[in-house]
Backbone bond lengths (Angstrom), bond angles and torsions (degrees), N, CA, C in turn:
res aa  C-N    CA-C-N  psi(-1)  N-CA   C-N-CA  omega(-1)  CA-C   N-CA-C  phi
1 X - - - 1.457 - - 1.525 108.93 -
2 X 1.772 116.68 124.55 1.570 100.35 169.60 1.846 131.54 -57.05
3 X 0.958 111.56 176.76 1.212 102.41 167.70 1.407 98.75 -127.51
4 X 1.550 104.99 159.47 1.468 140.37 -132.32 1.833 87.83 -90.63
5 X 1.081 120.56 139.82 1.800 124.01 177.98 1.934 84.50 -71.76
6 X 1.661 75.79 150.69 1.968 85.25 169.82 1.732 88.56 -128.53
7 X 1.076 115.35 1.75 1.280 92.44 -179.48 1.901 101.80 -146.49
8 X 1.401 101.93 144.66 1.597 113.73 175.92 1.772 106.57 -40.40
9 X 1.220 119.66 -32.61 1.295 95.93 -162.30 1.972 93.07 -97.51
10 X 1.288 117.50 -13.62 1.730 114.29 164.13 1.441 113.20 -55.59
11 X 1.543 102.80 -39.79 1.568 95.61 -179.06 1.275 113.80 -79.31
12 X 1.209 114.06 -62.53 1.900 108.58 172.16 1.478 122.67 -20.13
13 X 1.430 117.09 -18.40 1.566 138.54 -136.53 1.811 78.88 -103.87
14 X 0.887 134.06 -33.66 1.437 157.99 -171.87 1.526 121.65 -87.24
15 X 0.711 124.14 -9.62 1.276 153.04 -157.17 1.731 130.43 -141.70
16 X 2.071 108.84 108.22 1.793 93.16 -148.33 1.779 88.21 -119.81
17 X 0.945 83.51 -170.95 2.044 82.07 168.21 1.905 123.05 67.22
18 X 1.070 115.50 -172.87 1.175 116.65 156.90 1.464 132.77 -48.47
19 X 1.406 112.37 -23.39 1.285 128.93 161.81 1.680 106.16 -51.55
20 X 0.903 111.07 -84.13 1.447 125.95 171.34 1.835 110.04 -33.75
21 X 1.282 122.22 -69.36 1.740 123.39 162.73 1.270 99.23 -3.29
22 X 1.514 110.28 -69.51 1.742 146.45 -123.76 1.642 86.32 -66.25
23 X 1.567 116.29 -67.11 1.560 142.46 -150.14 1.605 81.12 -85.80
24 X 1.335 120.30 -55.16 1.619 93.99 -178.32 1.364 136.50 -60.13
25 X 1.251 111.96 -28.34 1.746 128.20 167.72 1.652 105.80 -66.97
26 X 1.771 119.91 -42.95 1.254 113.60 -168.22 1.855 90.47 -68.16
27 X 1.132 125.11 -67.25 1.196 125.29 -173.41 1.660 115.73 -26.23
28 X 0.822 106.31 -88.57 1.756 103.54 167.61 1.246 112.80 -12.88
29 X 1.543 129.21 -69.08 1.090 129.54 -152.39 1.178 100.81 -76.24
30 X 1.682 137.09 -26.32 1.426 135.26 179.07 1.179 100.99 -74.35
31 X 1.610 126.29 -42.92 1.631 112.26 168.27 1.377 110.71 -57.09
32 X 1.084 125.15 -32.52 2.072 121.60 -179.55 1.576 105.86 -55.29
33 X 1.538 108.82 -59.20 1.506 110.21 -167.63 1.342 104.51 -71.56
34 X 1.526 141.28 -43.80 1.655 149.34 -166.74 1.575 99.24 -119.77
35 X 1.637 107.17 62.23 1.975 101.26 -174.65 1.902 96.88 -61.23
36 X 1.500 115.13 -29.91 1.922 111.32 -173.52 1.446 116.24 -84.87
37 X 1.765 104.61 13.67 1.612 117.30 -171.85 1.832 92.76 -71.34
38 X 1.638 122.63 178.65 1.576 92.29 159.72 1.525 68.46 -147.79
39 X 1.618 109.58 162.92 1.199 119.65 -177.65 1.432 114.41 -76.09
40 X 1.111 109.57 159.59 1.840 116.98 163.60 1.297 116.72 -157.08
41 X 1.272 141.79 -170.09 1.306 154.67 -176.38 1.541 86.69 -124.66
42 X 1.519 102.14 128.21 1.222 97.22 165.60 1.600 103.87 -153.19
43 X 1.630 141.85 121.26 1.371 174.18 -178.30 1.629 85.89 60.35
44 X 1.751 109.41 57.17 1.358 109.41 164.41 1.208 127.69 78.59
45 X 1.549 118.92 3.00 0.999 109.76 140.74 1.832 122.27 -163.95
46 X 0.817 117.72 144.06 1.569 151.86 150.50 1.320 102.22 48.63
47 X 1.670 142.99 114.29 1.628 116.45 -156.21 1.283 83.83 -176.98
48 X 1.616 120.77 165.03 1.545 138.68 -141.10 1.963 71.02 -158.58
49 X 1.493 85.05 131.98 1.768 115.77 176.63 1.244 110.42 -148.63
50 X 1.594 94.84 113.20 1.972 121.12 178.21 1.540 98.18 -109.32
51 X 1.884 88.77 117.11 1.836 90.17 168.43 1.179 99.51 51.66
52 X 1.700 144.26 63.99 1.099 142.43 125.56 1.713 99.22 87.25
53 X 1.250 124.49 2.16 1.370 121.78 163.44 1.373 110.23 -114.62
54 X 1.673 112.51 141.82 1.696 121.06 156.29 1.823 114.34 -54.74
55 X 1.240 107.21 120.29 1.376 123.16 -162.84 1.513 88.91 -106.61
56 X 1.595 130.66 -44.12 1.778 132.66 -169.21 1.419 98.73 -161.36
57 X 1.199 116.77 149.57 1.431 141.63 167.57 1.802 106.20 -156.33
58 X 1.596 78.53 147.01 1.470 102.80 -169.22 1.435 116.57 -128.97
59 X 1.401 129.38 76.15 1.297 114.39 -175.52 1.822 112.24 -83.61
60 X 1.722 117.24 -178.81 1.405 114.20 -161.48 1.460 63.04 -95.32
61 X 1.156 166.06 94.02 1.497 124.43 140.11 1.892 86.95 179.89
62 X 1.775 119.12 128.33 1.188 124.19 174.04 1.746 115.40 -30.19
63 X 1.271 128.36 138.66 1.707 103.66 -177.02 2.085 76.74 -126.30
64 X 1.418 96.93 153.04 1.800 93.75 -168.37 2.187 80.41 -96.08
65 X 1.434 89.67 154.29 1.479 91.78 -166.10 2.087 72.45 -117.80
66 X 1.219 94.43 152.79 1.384 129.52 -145.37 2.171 94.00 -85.13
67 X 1.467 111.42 -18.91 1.296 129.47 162.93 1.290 128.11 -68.04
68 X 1.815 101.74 -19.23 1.769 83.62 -172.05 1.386 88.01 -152.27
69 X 1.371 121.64 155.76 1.572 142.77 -138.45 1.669 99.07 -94.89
């Protein structure tokens, strides 16, 4: 069984192609706008936490948000 990335750059590590470009350009730019954000993994994937809250997450893969059908 793999084990689970604990860190943004394990998951990226996972991830090839334009997919990968995509999350590396978004990343940066979430460090530009929140540079005192610090990264984490958070419900699996890839996410920026201000003051103990998820501020952005970016997974490689659509995630269905629980609002829309």
């Amino acid at each position: 069984m793999a084990r689970k990335p604990t860190t943004i750059d394990e998951y990226l590590a996972t991830v090839r192609g334009e997919k990968r470009a995509a999350l590396d350009k978004l990343r940066k730019t979430i460090r530009t706008v929140v540079p005192e954000a610090e990264e984490c993994i958070s419900y699996a994937i890839p996410a920026f936490r201000l003051h103990g809250k998820v501020v952005a997450g970016f997974p490689a893969v659509r995630v269905a948000s629980p609002n829309t059908s």
